[in-house]
N, C-alpha and C positions, 0 to 999 in steps of 0.2 A: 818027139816033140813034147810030148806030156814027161819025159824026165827032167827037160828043161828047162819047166815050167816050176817043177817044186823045186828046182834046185837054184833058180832064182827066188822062189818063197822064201828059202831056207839062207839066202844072203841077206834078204831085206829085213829077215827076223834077227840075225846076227849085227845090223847096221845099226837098226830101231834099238835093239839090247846095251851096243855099246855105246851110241850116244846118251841113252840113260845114266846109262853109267857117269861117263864125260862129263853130262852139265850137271848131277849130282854134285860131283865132286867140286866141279869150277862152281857150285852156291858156297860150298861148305868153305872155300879157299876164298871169299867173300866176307867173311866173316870179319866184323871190324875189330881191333884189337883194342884191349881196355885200357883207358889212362893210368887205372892202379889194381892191384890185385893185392887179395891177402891170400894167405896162406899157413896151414901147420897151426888150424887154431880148432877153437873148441865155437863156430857160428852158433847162436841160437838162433836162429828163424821168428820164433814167434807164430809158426805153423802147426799146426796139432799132424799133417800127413807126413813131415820130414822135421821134425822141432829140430836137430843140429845138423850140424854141417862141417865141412874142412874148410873152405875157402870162397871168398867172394871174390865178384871181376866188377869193376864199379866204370863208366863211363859217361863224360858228363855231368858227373854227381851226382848220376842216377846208378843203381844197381841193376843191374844187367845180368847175373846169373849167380847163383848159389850154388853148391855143389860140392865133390870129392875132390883133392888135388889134382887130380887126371883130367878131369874135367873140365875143370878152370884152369889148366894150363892152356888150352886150345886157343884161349885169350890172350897169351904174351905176348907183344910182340917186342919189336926193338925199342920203343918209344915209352913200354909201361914198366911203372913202379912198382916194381912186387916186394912186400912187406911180410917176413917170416916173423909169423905172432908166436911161433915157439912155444904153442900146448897152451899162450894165453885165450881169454873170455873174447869174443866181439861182438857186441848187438849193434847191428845197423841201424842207423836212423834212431836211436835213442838219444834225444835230449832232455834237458830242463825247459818247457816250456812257460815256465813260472815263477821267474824271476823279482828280485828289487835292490836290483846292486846298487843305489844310492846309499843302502845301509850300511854296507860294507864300509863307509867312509865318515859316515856321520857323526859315529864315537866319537872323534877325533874333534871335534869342535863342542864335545858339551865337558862339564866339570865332573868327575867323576869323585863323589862321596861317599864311595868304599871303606876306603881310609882310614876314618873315623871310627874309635871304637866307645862304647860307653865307658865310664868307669864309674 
C-alpha cells in the first residue's frame, strides 16, 4: 500500500510539472503580434543599461520591445510590416518638437532686395 501511495506522488508531480510547462507555453503562443517591426539596424535606445539595439516591434504606435533580431522576430506575424533598415540609424520617438512652418512659406510674398548692388 505504501508503494502506491508514492507512486501516485510521483504521477501527480509529473502532471503538476507538465501542465507548467503547457500553460507556459500557451502565454508565450499569446503573444500579440506587432503591426510593424524594424529590423538589421543600428537602434539607439537612449538607455545608458542597453544604448543599441538590432530591431524594434512597435504596436499601436507604441513600442512594444527593443532587442536582437531573434528576439523581435517572436513578433511577426502574418499581418506585420517588417522594414529591413539595412545597417541604417533608428531613433524611436525622435521628433522636432519646435516647430514654425508658416516661415517655410512667407518668403514668397515679400520683395526680395538682394539684387541690388551698390555701384
Amino acid at each position: 500500500m505504501v508503494i502506491k501511495k508514492n507512486v501516485g506522488c510521483i504521477d501527480l508531480h509529473r502532471i503538476t510539472g507538465f501542465l507548467s510547462i503547457t500553460s507556459e507555453a500557451a502565454v508565450e503562443s499569446t503573444q500579440a503580434n506587432a503591426d510593424q517591426v524594424f529590423v538589421n539596424g543600428g537602434v539607439y535606445t537612449m538607455n545608458q543599461t542597453m544604448p543599441w539595439a538590432e530591431a524594434v516591434a512597435v504596436q499601436d504606435g507604441i513600442v512594444v520591445a527593443v532587442g536582437g533580431n531573434s528576439e523581435i522576430s517572436e513578433y511577426i506575424g502574418d499581418a506585420t510590416t517588417v522594414t529591413d533598415l539595412e545597417g541604417k540609424m533608428l531613433l524611436p520617438a525622435f521628433h522636432d518638437a519646435h516647430a514654425h512652418p508658416i516661415w517655410s512659406g512667407i518668403d514668397h510674398f515679400e520683395v526680395s532686395c538682394f539684387w541690388f548692388s551698390k555701384h
